[in-house]
C-alpha positions as CSV (number, residue, x, y, z in Angstrom):
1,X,30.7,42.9,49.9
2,X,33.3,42.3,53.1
3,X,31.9,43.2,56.5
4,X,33.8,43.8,59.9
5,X,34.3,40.3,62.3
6,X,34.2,41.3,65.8
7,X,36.4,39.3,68.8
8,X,33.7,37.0,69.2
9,X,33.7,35.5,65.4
10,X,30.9,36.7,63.8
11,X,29.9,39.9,61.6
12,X,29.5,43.3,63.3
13,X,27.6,46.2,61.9
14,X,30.2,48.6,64.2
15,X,26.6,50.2,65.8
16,X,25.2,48.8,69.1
17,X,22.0,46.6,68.9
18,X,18.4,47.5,69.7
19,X,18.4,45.6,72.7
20,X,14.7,47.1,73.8
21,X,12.8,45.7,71.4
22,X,12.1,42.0,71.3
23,X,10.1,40.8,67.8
24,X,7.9,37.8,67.5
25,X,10.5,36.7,65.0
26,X,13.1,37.3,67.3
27,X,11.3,35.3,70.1
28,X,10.7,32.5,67.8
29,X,14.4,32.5,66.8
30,X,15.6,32.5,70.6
31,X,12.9,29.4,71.3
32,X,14.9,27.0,68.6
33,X,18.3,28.4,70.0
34,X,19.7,31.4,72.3
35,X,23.0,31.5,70.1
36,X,20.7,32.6,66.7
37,X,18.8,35.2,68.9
38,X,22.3,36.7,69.9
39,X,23.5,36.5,66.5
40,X,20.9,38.1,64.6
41,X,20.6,41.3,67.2
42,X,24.3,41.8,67.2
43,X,24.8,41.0,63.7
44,X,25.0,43.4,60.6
45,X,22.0,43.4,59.1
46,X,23.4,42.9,56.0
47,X,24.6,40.2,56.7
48,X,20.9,38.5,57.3
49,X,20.4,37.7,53.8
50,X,17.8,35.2,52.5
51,X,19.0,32.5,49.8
52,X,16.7,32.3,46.8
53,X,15.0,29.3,48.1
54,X,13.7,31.2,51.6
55,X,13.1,34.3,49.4
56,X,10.7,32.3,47.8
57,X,9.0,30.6,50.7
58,X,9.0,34.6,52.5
59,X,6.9,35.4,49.2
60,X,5.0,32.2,49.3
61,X,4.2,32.7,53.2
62,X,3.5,36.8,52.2
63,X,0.8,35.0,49.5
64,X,-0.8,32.7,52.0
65,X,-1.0,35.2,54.4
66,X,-3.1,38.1,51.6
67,X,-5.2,34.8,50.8
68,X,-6.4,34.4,54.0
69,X,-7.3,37.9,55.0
70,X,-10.4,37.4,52.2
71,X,-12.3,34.7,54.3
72,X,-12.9,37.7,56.8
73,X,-14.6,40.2,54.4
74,X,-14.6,43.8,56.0
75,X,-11.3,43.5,57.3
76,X,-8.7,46.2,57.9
77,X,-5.0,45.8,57.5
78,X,-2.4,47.8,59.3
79,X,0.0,49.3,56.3
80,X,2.9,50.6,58.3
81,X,6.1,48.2,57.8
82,X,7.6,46.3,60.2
83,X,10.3,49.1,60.6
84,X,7.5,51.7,61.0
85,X,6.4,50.5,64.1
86,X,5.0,53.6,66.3
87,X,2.7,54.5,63.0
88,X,1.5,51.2,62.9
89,X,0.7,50.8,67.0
90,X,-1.5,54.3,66.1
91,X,-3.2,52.9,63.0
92,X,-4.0,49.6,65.4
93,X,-5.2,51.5,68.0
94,X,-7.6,53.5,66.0
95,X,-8.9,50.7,63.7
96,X,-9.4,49.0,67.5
97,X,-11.7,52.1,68.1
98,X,-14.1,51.8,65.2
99,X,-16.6,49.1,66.2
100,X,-17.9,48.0,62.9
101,X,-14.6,46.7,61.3
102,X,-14.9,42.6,62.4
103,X,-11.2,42.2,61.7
104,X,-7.4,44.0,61.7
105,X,-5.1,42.2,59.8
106,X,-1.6,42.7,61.1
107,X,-2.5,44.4,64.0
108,X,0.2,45.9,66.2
109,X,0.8,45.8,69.9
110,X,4.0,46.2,72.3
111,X,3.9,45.1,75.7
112,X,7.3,45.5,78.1
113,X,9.6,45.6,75.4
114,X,7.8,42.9,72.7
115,X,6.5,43.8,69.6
116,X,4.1,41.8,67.6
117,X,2.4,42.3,64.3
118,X,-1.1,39.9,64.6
119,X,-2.3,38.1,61.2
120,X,-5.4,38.4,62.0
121,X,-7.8,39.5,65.2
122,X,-11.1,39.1,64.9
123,X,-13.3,41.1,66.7
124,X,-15.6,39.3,68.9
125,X,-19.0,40.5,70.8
126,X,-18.1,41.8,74.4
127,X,-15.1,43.8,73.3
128,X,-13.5,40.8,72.8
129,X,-10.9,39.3,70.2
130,X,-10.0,36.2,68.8
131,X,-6.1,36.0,68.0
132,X,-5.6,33.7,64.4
133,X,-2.0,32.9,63.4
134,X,-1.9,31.9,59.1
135,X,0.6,29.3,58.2
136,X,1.5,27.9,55.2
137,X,2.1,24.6,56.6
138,X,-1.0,22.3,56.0
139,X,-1.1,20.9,59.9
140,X,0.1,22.6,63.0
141,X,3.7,22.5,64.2
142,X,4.7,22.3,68.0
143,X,6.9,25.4,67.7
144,X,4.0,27.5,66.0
145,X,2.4,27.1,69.7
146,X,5.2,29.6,70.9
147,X,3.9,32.0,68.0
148,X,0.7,31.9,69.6
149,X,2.0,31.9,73.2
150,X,3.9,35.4,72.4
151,X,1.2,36.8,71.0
152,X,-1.2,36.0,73.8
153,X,1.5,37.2,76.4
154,X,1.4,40.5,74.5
155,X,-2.3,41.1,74.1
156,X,-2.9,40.1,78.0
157,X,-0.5,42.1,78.7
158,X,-2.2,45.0,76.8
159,X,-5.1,44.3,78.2
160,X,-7.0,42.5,75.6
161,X,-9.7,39.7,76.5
162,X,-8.8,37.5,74.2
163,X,-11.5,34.4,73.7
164,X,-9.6,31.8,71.5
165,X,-5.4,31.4,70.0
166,X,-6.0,29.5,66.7
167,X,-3.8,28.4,63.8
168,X,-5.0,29.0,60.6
169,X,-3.6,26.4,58.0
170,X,-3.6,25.3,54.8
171,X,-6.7,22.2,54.1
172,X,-4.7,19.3,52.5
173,X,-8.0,18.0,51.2
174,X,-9.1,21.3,49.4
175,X,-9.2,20.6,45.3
176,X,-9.0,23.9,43.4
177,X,-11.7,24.1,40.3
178,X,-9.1,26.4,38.4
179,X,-11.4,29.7,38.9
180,X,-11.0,31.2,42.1
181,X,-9.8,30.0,45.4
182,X,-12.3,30.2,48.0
183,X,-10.3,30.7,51.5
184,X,-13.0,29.4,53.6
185,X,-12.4,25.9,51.6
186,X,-8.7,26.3,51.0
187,X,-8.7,27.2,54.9
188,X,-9.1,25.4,58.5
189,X,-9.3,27.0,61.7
190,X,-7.9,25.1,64.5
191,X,-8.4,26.1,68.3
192,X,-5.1,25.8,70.7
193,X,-6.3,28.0,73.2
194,X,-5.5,25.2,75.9
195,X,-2.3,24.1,74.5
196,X,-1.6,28.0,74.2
197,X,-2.6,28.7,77.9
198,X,-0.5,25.7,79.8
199,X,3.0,27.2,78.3
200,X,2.3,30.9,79.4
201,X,4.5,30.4,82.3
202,X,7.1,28.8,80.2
203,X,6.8,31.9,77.7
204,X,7.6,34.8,80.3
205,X,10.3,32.6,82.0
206,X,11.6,32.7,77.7
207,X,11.5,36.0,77.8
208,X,13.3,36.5,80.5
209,X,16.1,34.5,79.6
210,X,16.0,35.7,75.8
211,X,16.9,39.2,77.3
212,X,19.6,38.4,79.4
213,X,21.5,36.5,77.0
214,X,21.3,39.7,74.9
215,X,22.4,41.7,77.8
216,X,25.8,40.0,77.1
217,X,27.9,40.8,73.9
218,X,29.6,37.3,74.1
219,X,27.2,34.9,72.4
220,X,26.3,32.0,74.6
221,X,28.4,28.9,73.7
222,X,25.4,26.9,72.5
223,X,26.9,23.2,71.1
224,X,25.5,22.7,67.5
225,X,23.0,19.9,66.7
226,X,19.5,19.0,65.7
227,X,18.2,22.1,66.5
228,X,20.8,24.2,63.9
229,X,17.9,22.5,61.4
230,X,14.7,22.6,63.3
231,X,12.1,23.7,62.7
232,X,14.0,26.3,60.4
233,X,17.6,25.6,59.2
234,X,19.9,28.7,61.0
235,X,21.0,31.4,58.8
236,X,24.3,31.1,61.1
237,X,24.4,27.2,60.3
238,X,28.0,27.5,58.7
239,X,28.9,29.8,61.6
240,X,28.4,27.0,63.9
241,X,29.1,24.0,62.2
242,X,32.5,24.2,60.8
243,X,33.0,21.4,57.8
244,X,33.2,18.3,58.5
245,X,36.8,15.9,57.4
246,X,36.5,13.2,54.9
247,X,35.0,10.2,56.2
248,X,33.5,11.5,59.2
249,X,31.2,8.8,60.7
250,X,28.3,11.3,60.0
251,X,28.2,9.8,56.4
252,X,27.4,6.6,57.4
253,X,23.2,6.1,56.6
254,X,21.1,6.1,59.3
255,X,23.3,6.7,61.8
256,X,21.2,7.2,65.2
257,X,21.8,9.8,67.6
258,X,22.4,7.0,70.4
259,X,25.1,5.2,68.2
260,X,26.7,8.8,67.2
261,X,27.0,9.5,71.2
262,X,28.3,6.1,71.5
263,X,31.6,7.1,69.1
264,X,32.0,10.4,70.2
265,X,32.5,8.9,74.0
266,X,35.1,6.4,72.2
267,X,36.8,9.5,70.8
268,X,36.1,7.9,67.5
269,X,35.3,10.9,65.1
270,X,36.3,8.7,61.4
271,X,34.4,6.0,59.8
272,X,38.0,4.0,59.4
273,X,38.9,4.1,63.5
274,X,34.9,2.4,63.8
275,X,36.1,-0.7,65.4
276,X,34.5,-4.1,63.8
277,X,32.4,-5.2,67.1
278,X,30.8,-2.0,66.9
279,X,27.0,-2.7,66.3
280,X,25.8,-1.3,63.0
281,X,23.3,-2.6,60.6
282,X,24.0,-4.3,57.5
283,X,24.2,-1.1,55.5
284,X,26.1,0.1,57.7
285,X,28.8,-2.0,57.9
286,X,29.1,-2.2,54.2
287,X,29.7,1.3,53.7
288,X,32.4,1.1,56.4
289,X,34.2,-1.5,54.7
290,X,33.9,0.4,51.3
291,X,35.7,3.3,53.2
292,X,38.1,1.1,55.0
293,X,39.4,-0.4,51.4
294,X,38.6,1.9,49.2
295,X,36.7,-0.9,46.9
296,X,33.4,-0.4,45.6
297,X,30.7,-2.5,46.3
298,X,28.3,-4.7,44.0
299,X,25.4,-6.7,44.4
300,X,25.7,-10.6,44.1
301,X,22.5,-9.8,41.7
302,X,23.8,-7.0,40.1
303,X,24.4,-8.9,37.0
304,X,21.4,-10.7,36.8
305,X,19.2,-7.5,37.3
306,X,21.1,-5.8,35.3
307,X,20.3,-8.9,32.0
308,X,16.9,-8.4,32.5
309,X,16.4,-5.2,31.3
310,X,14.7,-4.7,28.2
311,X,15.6,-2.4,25.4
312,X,15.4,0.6,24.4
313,X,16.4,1.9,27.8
314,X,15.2,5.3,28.7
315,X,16.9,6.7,31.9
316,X,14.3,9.2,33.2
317,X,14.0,12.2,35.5
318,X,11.5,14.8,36.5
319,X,11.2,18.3,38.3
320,X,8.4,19.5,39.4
321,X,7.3,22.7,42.0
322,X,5.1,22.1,44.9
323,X,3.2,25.5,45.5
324,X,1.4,25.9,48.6
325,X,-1.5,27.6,46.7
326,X,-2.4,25.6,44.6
327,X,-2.0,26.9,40.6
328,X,-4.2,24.7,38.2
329,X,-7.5,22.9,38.1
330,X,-7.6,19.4,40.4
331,X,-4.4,20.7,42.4
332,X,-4.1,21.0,46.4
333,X,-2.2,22.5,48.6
334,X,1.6,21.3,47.5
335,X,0.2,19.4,44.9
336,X,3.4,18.9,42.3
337,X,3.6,20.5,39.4
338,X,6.0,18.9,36.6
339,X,7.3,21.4,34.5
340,X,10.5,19.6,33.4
341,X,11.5,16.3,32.2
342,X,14.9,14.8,30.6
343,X,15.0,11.2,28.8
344,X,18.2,9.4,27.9
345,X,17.5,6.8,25.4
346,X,19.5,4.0,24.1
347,X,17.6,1.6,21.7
348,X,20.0,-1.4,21.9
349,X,22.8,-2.7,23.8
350,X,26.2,-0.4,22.5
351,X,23.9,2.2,20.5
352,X,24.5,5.7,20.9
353,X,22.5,7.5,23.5
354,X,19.8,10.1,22.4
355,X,19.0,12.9,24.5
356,X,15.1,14.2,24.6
357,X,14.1,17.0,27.3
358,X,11.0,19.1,28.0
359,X,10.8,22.0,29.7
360,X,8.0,24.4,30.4
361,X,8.7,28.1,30.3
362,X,5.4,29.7,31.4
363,X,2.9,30.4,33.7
364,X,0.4,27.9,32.1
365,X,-0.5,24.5,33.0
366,X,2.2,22.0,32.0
367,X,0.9,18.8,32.8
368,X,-0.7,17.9,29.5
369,X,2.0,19.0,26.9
370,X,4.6,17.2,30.1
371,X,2.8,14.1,29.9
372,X,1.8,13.9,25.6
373,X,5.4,14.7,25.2
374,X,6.8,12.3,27.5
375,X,4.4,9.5,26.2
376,X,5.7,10.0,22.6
377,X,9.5,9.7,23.9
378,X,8.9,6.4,25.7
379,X,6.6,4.7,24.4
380,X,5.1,1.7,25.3
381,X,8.2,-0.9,25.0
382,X,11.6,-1.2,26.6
383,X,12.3,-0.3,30.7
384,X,12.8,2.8,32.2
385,X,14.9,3.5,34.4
386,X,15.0,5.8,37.6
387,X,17.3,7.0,39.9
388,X,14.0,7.8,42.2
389,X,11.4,5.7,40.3
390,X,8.6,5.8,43.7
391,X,8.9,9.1,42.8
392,X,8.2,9.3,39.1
393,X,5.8,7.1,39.6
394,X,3.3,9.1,41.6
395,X,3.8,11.6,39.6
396,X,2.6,9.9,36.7
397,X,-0.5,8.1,38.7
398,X,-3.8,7.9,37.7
399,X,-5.3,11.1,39.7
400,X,-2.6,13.3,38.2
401,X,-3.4,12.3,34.7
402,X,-7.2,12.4,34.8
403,X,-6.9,16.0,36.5
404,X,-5.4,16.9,33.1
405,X,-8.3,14.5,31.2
406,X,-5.4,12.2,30.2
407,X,-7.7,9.6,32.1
């Protein structure tokens, strides 16, 4: 569908932001850049659309978030939507009122113009709280700080006493025993009260600033760069970072951000203008001559690597998932999951290629009928080869197959 570009480049729903209500989300989006604040307020909402990659990790995060509300039995959750936000500040503050629930799960609260919507607040004795963010991550970021931070600047500034600020994360070492999940195991608490409290004055001054920018209907000319991918890649990446011409020295690997400054003060944007004193490393330099003559480039041991390869060859590939809950008996937290495997194999030098794939099409564990059925296809003589064989080979080690009694 075609949408409206204003004067200033980007979409325009043709009706004046909400500039009085600032979201956590929105807060969070301001902290990793000013320009993506300014661009989601003043863009069409339409326009905001999730790929079906974060659709999946918004339903995966959504999961987490249910699975973690059950290590605090008795809880109450808030029902009104995000968009509802008056009924859900009433439902919050009458929940608040009943002493006996232990916990509100997201809990609602406005404070000068912010709205937040809590995981989870767990009462405490003293009429006070303890304020529990629940990521799907399995260790705590530094941005998820500021998700705390702008929750406790909301609260105080309600009034709330609240005791503790704590992440709530996925356990890497949690095995699931294929029956239930217990979220007090697949769970760990982690207190940042004091990491919370030292960036407080750092969080009103982010405020402030987050609203004036949006004061303006110019978005602020923010430079792209690392932050366009961190810790979230912008929805407005394309928006900002126009496509790049063939050769551009950002193809060469490993290219540090102290070498990239370095051509960019040369005026030296193509990989052919890189002159040949320039320090690189040994890759480096050999993709820079590959561009510069347009030859390929082959290993002095190519050949002899290449004669030591015994047949049949099969040429092998996997694709697995990497759920954050985990799905099967003996899994973790983004434990992978093969579900799909391809094999090209060619029994002697010259001979046709055969073609053997496996692919599983349900919600039941894979891994035995993945691995029997690879085993049959490769056998035990001959190489195999891998374009990502560190890879495969994890996949196939000797805790993945005994969780599948393979071992």
């Amino acid at each position: 569908m075609s949408s409206a570009i204003n004067e200033f480049g980007y979409p325009s729903s043709g009706q004046a932001p909400d500039l009085g209500v600032l979201s956590k989300s929105k807060f969070m989006a301001g902290v990793q850049c000013l320009k993506r604040l300014h661009l989601q307020t003043y863009a069409a909402e339409s326009e905001i659309v999730a790929d079906a990659s974060q659709q999946g990790h918004i339903k995966e995060g959504r999961q987490v978030g249910e699975l973690a509300r059950t290590a605090f039995p008795g809880g109450v959750l808030v029902e009104s939507g995000n968009f509802a936000a008056g009924n859900a500040l009433a439902q919050t503050a009458a929940i608040i009122e009943n002493a006996s629930v232990p916990a509100i799960f997201e809990a609602a609260f406005r404070f000068q113009g912010v709205f937040i919507r809590v995981d989870i607040l767990q009462r405490q004795p003293g009429n006070r709280w303890r304020l529990i963010e629940v990521k799907s991550s399995t260790s705590c970021k530094d941005h998820s700080l500021y998700d705390l931070a702008i929750q406790l600047y909301v609260l105080s500034g309600c009034g709330f006493d609240v005791t503790s600020a704590c992440l709530m994360h996925l356990d890497r070492s949690y095995v699931y025993d294929g029956k239930s999940h217990d979220a007090t195991k697949l769970f760990t608490i982690v207190d940042f009260t004091a990491e919370v409290r030292a960036i407080e004055k750092e969080v009103t001054g982010l405020v402030a600033a987050q609203r004036n920018v949006l004061l303006n209907p110019i978005p602020p000319t923010t430079p792209p760069g690392g932050h366009c991918g961190d810790p979230y890649e912008c929805e407005f990446f394309s928006t900002c970072n126009l496509p790049l011409p063939a050769n551009h020295i950002s193809m060469l690997p490993n290219l540090s951000a102290k070498k990239a400054a370095m051509l960019a003060a040369a005026n030296i944007s193509l990989v052919p203008a890189i002159p040949l004193d320039f320090p690189m490393s040994e890759l480096q330099q050999r993709v820079c001559e590959c561009v510069k003559s347009g030859q390929p480039w082959f290993s002095d041991s190519l050949a002899g690597d290449l004669s030591e390869l015994q047949y049949p060859l099969h040429f092998m590939d996997f694709e697995t998932l990497f759920p954050a809950i985990p799905r099967h008996a003996g899994m973790g937290p983004y434990s992978h999951i093969p579900f799909q495997w391809s094999v090209h194999r060619q029994p002697t030098p010259g001979a046709a290629v055969e073609h053997f794939e496996f692919l599983a099409e349900d919600g039941n564990d894979p891994r035995r009928s993945f691995f029997n059925g690879l085993s049959r296809v490769v056998g035990d003589t001959g190489n195999i080869v891998a374009y990502n064989a560190s890879f495969e080979i994890q996949r196939l080690d000797w805790h993945d197959l005994r969780a599948v009694g393979l071992k």
